[in-house]
ZASE-17889 format. One record per residue (C-alpha): residue number from 1; y, z, x; residue in three letters. Coordinates in steps of 0.25 Angstrom, whole numbers, plus 5000, padded with zeros to 4 digits. Example, Ala and Ser with C-alpha at 12.3 -4.5 7.8 and 13.67 -1.06 7.14 Angstrom:
residues 2
1/4982/5031/5049/Ala
2/4996/5029/5055/Ser
***
This chain:
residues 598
1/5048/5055/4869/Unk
2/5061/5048/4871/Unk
3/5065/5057/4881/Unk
4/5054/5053/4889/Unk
5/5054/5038/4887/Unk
6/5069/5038/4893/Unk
7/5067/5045/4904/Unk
8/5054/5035/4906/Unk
9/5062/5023/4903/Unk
10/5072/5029/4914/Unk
11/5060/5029/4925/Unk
12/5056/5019/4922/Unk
13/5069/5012/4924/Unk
14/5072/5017/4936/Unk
15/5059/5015/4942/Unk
16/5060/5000/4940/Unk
17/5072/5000/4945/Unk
18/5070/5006/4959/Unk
19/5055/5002/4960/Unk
20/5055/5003/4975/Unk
21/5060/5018/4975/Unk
22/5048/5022/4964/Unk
23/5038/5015/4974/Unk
24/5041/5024/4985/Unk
25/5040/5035/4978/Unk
26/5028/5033/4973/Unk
27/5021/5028/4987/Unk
28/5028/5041/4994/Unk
29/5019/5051/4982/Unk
30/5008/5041/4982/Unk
31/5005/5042/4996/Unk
32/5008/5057/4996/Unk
33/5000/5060/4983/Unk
34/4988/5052/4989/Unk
35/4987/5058/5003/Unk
36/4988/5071/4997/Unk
37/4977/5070/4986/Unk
38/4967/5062/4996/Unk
39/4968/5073/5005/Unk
40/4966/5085/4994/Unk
41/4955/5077/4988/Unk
42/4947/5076/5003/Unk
43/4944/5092/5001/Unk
44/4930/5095/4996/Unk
45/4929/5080/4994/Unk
46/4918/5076/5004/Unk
47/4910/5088/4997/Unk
48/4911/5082/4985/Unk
49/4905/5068/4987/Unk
50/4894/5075/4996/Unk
51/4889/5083/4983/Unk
52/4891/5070/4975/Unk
53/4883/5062/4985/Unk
54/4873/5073/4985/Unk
55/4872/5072/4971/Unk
56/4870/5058/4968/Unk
57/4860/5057/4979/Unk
58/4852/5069/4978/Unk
59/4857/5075/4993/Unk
60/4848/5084/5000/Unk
61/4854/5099/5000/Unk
62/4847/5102/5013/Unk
63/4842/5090/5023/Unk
64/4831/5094/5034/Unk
65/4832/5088/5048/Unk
66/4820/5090/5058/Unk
67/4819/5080/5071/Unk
68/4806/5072/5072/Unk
69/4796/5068/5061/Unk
70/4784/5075/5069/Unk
71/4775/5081/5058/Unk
72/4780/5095/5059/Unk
73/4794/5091/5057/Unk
74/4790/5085/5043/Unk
75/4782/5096/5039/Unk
76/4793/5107/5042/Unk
77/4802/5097/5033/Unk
78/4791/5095/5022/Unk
79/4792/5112/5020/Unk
80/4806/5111/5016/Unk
81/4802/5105/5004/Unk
82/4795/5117/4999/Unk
83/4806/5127/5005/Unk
84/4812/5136/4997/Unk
85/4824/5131/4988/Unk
86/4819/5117/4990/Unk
87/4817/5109/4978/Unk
88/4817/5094/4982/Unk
89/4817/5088/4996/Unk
90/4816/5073/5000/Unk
91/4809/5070/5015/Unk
92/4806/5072/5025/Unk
93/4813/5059/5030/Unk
94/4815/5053/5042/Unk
95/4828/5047/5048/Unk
96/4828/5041/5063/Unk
97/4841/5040/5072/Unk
98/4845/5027/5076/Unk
99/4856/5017/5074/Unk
100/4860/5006/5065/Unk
101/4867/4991/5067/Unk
102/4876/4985/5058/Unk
103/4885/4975/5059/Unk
104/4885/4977/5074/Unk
105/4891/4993/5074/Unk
106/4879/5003/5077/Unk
107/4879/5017/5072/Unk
108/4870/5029/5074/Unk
109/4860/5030/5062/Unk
110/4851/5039/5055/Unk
111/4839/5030/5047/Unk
112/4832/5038/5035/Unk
113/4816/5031/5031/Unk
114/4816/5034/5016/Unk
115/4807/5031/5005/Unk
116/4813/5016/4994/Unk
117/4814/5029/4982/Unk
118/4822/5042/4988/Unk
119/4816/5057/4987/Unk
120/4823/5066/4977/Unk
121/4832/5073/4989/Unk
122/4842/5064/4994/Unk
123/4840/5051/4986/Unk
124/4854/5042/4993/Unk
125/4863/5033/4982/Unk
126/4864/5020/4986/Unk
127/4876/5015/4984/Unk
128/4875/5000/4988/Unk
129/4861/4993/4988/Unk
130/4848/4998/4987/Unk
131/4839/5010/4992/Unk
132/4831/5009/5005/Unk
133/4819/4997/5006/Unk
134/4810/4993/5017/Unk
135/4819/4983/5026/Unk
136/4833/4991/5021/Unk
137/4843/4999/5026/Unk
138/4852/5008/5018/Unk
139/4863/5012/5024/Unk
140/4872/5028/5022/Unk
141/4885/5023/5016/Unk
142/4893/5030/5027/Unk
143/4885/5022/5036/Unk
144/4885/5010/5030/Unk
145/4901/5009/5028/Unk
146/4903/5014/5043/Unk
147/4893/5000/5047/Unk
148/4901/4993/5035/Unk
149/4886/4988/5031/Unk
150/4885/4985/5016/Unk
151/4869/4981/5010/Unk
152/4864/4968/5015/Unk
153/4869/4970/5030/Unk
154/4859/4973/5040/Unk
155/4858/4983/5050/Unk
156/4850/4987/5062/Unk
157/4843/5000/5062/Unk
158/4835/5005/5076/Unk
159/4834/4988/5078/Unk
160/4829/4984/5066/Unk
161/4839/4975/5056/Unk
162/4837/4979/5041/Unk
163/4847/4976/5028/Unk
164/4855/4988/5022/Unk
165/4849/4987/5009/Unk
166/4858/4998/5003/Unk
167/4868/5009/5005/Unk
168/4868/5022/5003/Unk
169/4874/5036/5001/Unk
170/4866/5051/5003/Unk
171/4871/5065/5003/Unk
172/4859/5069/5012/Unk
173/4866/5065/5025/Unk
174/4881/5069/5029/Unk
175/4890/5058/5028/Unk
176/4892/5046/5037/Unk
177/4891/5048/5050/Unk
178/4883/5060/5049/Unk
179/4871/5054/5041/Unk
180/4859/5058/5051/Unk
181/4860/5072/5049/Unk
182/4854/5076/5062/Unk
183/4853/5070/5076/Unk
184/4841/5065/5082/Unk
185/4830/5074/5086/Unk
186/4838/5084/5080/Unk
187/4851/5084/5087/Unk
188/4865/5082/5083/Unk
189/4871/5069/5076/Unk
190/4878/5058/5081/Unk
191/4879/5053/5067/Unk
192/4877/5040/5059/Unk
193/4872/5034/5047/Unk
194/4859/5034/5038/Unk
195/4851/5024/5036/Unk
196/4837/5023/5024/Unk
197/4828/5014/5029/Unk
198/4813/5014/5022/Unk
199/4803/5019/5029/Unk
200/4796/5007/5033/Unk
201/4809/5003/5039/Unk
202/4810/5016/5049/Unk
203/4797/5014/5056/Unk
204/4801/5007/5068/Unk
205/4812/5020/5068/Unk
206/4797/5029/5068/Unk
207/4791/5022/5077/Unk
208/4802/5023/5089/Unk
209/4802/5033/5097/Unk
210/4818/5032/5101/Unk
211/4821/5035/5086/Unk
212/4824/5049/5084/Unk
213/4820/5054/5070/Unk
214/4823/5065/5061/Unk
215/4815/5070/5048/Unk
216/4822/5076/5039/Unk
217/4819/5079/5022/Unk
218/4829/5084/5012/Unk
219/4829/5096/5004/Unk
220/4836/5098/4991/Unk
221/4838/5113/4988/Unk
222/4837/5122/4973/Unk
223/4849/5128/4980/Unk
224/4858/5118/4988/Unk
225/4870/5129/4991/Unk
226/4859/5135/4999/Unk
227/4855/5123/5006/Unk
228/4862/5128/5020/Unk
229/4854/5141/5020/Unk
230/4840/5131/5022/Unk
231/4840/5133/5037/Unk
232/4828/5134/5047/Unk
233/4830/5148/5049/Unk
234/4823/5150/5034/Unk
235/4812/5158/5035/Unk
236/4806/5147/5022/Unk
237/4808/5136/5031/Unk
238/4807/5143/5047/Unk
239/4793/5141/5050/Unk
240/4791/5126/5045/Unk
241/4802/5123/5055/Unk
242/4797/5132/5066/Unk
243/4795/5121/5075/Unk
244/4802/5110/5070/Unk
245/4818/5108/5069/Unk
246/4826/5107/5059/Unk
247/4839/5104/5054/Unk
248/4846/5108/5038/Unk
249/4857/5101/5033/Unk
250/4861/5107/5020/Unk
251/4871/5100/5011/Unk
252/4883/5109/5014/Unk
253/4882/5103/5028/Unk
254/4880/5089/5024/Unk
255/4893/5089/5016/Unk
256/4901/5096/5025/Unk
257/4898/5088/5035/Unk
258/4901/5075/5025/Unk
259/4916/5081/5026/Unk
260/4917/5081/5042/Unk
261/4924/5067/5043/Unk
262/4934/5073/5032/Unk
263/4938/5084/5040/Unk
264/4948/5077/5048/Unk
265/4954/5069/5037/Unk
266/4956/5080/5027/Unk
267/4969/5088/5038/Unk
268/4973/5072/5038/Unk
269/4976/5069/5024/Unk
270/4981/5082/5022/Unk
271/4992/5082/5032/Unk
272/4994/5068/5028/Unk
273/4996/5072/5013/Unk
274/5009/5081/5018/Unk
275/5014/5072/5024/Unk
276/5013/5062/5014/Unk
277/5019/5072/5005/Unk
278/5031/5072/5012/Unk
279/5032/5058/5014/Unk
280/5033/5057/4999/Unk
281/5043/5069/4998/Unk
282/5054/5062/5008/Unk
283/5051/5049/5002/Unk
284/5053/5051/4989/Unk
285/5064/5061/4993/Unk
286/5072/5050/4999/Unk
287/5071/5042/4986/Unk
288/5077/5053/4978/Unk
289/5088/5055/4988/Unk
290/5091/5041/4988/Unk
291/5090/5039/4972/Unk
292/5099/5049/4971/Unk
293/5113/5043/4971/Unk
294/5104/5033/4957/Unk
295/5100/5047/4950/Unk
296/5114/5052/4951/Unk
297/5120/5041/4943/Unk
298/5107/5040/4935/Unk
299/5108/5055/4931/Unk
300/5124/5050/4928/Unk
301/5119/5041/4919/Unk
302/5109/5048/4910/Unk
303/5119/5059/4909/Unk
304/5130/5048/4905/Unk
305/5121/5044/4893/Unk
306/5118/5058/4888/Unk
307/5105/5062/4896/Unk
308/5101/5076/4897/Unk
309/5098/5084/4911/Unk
310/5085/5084/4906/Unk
311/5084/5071/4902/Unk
312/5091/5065/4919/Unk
313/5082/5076/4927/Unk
314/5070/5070/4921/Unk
315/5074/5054/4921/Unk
316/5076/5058/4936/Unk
317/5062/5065/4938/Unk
318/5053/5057/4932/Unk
319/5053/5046/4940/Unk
320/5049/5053/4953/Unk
321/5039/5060/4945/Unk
322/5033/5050/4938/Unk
323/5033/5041/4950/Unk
324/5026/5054/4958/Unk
325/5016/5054/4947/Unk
326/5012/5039/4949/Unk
327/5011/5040/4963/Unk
328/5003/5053/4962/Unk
329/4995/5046/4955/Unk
330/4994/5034/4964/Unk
331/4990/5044/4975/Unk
332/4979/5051/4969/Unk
333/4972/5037/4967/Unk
334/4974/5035/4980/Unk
335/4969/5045/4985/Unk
336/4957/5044/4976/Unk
337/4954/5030/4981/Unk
338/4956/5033/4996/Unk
339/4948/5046/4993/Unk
340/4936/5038/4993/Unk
341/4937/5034/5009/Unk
342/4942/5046/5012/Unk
343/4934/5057/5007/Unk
344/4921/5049/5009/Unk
345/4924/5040/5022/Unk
346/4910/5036/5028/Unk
347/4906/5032/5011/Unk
348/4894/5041/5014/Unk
349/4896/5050/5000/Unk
350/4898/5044/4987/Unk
351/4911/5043/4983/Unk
352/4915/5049/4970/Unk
353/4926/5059/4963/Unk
354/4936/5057/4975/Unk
355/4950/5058/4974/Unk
356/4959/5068/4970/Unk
357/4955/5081/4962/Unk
358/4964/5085/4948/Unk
359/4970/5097/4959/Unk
360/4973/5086/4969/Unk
361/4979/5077/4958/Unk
362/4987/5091/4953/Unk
363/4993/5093/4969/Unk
364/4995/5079/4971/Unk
365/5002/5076/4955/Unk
366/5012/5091/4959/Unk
367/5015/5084/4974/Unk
368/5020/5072/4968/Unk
369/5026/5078/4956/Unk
370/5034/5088/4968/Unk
371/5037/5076/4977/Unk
372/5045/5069/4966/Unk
373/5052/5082/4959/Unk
374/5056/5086/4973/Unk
375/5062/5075/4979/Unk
376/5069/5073/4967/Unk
377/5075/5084/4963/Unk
378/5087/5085/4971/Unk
379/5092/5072/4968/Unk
380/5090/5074/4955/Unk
381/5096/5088/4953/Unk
382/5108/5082/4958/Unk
383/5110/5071/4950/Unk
384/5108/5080/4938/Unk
385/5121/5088/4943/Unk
386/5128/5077/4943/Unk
387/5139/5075/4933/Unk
388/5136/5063/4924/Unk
389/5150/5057/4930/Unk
390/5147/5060/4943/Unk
391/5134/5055/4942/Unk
392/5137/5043/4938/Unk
393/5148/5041/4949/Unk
394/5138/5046/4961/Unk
395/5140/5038/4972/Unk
396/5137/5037/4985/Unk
397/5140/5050/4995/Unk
398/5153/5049/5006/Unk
399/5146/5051/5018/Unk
400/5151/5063/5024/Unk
401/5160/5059/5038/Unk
402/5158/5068/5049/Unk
403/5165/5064/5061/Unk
404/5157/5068/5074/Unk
405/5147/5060/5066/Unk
406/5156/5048/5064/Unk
407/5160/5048/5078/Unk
408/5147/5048/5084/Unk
409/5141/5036/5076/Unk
410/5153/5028/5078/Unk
411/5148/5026/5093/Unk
412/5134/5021/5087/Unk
413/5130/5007/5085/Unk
414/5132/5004/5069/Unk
415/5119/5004/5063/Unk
416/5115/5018/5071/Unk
417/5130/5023/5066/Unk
418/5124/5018/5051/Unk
419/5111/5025/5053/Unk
420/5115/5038/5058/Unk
421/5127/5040/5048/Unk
422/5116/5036/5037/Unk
423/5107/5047/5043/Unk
424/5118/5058/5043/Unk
425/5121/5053/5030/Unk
426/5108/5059/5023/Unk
427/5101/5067/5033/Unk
428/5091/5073/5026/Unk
429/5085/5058/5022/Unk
430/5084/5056/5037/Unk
431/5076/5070/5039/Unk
432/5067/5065/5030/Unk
433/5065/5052/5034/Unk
434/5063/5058/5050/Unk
435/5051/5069/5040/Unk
436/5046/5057/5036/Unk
437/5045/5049/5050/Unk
438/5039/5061/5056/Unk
439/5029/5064/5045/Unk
440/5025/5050/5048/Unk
441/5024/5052/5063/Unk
442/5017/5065/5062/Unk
443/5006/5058/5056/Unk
444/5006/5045/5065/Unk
445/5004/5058/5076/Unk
446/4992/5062/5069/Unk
447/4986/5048/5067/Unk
448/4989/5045/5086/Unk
449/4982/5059/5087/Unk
450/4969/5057/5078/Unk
451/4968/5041/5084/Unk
452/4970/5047/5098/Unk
453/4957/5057/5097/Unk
454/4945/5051/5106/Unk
455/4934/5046/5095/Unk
456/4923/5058/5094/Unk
457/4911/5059/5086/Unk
458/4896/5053/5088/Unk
459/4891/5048/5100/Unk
460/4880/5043/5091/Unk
461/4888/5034/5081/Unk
462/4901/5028/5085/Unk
463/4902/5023/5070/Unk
464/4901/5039/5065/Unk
465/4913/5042/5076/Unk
466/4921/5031/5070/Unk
467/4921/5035/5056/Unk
468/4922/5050/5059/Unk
469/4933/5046/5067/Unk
470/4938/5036/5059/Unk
471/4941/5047/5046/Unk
472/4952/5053/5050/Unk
473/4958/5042/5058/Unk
474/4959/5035/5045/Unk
475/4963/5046/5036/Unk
476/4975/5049/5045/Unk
477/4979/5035/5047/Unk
478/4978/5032/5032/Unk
479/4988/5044/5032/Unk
480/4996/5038/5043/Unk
481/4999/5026/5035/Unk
482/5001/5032/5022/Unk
483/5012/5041/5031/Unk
484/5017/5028/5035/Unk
485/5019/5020/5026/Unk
486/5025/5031/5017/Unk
487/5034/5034/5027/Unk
488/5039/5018/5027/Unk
489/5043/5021/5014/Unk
490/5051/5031/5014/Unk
491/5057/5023/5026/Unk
492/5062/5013/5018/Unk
493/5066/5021/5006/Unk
494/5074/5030/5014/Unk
495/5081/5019/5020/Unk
496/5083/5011/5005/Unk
497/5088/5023/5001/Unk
498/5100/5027/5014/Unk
499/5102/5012/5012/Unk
500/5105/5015/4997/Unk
501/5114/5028/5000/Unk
502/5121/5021/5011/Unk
503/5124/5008/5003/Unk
504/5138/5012/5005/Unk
505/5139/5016/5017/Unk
506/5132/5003/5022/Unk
507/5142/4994/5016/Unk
508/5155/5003/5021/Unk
509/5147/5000/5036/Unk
510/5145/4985/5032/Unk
511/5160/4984/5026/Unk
512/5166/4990/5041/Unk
513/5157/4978/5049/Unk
514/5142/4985/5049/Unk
515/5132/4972/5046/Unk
516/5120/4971/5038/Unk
517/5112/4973/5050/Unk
518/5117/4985/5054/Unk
519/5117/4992/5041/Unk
520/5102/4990/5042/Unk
521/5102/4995/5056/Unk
522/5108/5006/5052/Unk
523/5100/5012/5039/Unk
524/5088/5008/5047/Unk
525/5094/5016/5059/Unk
526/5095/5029/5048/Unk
527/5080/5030/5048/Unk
528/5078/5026/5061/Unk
529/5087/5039/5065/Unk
530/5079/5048/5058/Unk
531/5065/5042/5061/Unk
532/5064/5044/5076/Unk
533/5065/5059/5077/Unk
534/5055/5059/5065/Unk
535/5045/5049/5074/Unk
536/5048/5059/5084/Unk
537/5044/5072/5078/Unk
538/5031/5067/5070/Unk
539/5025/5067/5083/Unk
540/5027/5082/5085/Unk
541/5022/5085/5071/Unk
542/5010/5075/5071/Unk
543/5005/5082/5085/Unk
544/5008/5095/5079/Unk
545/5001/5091/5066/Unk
546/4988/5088/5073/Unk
547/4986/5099/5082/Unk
548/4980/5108/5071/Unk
549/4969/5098/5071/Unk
550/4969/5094/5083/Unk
551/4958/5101/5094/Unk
552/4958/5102/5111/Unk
553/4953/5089/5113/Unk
554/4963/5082/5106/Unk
555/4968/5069/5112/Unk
556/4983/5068/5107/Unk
557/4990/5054/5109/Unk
558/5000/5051/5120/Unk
559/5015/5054/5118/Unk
560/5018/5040/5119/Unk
561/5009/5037/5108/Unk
562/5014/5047/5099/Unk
563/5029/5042/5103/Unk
564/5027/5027/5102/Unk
565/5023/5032/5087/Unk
566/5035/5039/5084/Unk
567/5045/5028/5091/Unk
568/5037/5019/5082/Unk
569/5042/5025/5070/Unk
570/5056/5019/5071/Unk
571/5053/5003/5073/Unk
572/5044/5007/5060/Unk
573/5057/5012/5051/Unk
574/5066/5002/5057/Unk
575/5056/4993/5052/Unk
576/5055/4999/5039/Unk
577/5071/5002/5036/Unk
578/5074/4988/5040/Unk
579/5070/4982/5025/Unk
580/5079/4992/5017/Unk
581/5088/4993/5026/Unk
582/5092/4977/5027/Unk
583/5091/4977/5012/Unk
584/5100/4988/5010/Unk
585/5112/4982/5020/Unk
586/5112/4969/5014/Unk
587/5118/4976/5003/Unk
588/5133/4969/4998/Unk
589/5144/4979/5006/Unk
590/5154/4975/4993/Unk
591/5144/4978/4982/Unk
592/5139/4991/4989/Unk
593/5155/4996/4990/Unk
594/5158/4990/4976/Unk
595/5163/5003/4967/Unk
596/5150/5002/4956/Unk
597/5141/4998/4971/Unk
598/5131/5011/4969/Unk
***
């Protein structure tokens, strides 16, 4: 127990005293942990709140569509009730294609006459208001989010102006905007919303002859697995619909089709995750390599005072562990609350049990858990090797002198020649931070090419195109900005931290004339060197990233586009160095030179 106390009290200690360093670890697995999880969490997830939906409101396993409402139609849909395998059905019902006002925005629209008490198939949970009345509307969810209309507002259906009295959510129909089920007169879809409306309300709709209608009753099966295998071709059901069209929708295809406006999304957040993934490895691999100078002398001075290998190796490790599990922690609650808008965007499924499963939560604990050992552990195996004196004399690293190099920067101008030494200086920190420009820029790619596609979906409903459309332009520039804004901050940490190892360095250039001004030019210039030819191959990667998804017709942006994005990236990250940079030259040259300056 003592053991563990110190090395907590140590972590504890350092984490307070290099607050800013502990915060961008954790943003870098956070965002990583969180993308990850969302997009693991999306598989099987739309199935999932269909079959609770269909539970809490007694959802149909087989729903009957004929055109018409002439009595033969209503007879061959009455016989379904005593077909075989049947063991409850609700209808036949009438719904009427039309439209629906609200708020100025009109939307295609499907209005279902039902009875004030529902039958025992498909009985919808109102989620907001009360259940249908004579002189009310209750609007689908779905619908009623896509309209942004709440109970009391009013809205127009086929001319008339009635109040929205409630709102409400039914497994009987695929989500918003697939609510109708069935085109008019039997034809295809153009999609919208449903709307109840009592059956006093929909005789104006009767009584028109412009207004297509449908009938339709709903079947609830002692076998629903074998609800797809109720087709027409039954020799049980053949002759009643002998001369009368009809149409089944089993559950299976309700669900599946619930699913369609996640199909996009799902490649999205997966692709996004990795990427995020390895944001969060050079980010928190930049801090390890720029703490590592700190952990030496650290490591010196645990040994000094009698600690054990043991007893250093795991002082070092638990921080970035135990920061890795917060922010692991933080991602899965983020991706729980996100989850929601998601997994269920048009609201027309009743939102429960979303967010990361126990497995996802296991993948997501052992990413995090790998990111932070990782990244750590060359740093730390070195310090460990260290001898306790050497350790605690570590200094700063001659730079090594080659001489082509040192001829060719003296002709620079001096905040370049600062720049590019610093560069050569530590290579490898610059291949990465060039990684993680064009890991950004692939995505930004990604995001011109999906906004560049021509808006496709239902002539009949420019509201159901919207939000079809809508999904995976907001899922991919959700992932944009997390790329974004992650990528700022390893921006700035890098640059903290070459400001850090080049204290030195600065000062000898300050000592010999170079002034505060150009010392910021110049670690701002060290990023600046390896951004550009980072901007400039994300756009290769994010071209070649979408063509697996990407089909014949596929309008890709213009090169000028996609350049102006890459260029844009360096007034970005002069942006972002500027802060640190200036910060770090203001530094005093005689008390970064002074012998104990470390």
């Amino acid at each position: 127990m003592g053991r563990f106390l110190l090395v907590f009290r140590l972590v504890l200690a350092d984490v307070r005293r290099h607050p800013a360093q502990a915060a961008v670890l954790v943003v870098s697995i956070t965002a990583a942990t969180a993308m990850l999880s969302l997009g693991m969490s999306m598989q099987g997830a739309t199935e999932r709140l269909y079959e609770h939906t269909r539970a809490a409101t007694a959802g149909p396993d087989v729903a009957a569509y004929s055109p018409g409402t002439d009595p033969e139609t209503v007879r061959a849909l009455e016989s379904l009730a005593d077909a075989p395998g049947v063991v409850a059905h609700s209808g036949p019902h009438r719904q009427y294609h039309t439209s629906l006002t609200a708020g100025g925005a009109t939307g295609a629209a499907v209005v279902q006459a039902v009875a004030e008490a529902p039958g025992p198939v498909d009985r919808p949970l109102v989620t907001s208001g009360g259940w249908v009345r004579p002189g009310g509307a209750v609007l689908e969810r779905g619908f009623a989010a896509a309209l942004d209309v709440r109970v009391g507002d009013d809205v127009t259906v086929a001319g008339r102006t009635l109040p929205v009295v409630g709102i409400a959510v039914t497994a009987a129909r695929s989500v918003y905007p697939w609510a109708p089920g069935i085109g008019p007169n039997g034809g295809p879809s153009d999609g919208g919303g449903l709307v109840w409306l009592a059956e006093p309300d929909t005789r104006a709709l009767a009584s028109s002859g412009d207004v297509p209608v449908t009938s339709f009753t709903y079947l609830k099966l002692k076998d629903p697995g074998a609800a797809a295998k109720l087709t027409r071709d039954d020799p049980a059901l053949a002759p009643a619909f002998a001369d009368t069209w009809v149409n089944f929708t089993p559950w299976q295809m309700i669900a599946e089709q619930d699913e369609v406006i996640l199909r996009g999304s799902k490649p999205i957040l997966a692709v996004g995750s990795w990427l995020l993934a390895f944001l969060a490895v050079g980010g928190v691999a930049t801090l390890a390599a720029g703490r590592a100078v700190r952990q030496t002398r650290r490591v010196g001075l645990l040994k000094a005072v009698g600690g054990t290998p043991g007893l250093v190796a795991a002082v070092l490790f638990a921080e970035y562990l135990a920061l890795a599990l917060v922010a692991n922690v933080l991602g899965l609650l983020a991706a729980r609350l996100a989850g929601r808008a998601v997994v269920n965007p048009s609201g027309s499924l009743i939102t429960t049990a979303v967010g990361p499963s126990a497995d996802t939560a296991a993948v997501t604990t052992v990413l995090a858990l790998a990111v932070a050992a990782l990244t750590t552990l060359g740093p730390t195996v070195r310090a460990l090797r260290a001898g306790t004196a050497a350790a605690l004399a570590d200094g700063p690293r001659p730079p090594a002198h080659r001489a082509r190099l040192t001829r060719v920067s003296a002709l620079l101008p001096t905040p370049l020649l600062l720049g590019l030494r610093l560069v050569a200086r530590r290579p490898g920190r610059a291949f990465l931070h060039a990684c993680n420009t064009a890991c950004t820029m692939t995505t930004v790619i990604g995001l011109l090419v999906i906004y560049a596609q021509p808006t496709k979906g239902y002539p009949g409903s420019a509201m159901a195109t919207a939000l079809r459309d809508a999904q995976e332009r907001h899922v991919i520039l959700a992932v944009t900005l997390a790329l974004i804004v992650l990528a700022a901050v390893n921006t700035v940490a890098v640059t903290w931290t070459t400001a850090q190892d080049a204290r030195p360095t600065m000062a000898v250039a300050r000592a010999f004339g170079a002034t505060p001004a150009q010392v910021t030019a110049g670690l701002s210039a060290a990023q600046l060197l390896p951004t550009l030819p980072g901007a400039l191959a994300g756009i290769p990667l994010g071209l070649a990233l979408c063509l697996p998804f990407s089909a014949g017709n596929t309008v890709w942006p213009p090169a000028w586009l996609l350049l102006a994005a890459a260029l844009a990236a360096l007034p970005v990250t002069a942006a972002l160095t500027a802060v640190p940079a200036r910060l770090a030259a203001r530094r005093s040259v005689a008390r970064t030179l002074a012998p104990e300056a470390g």
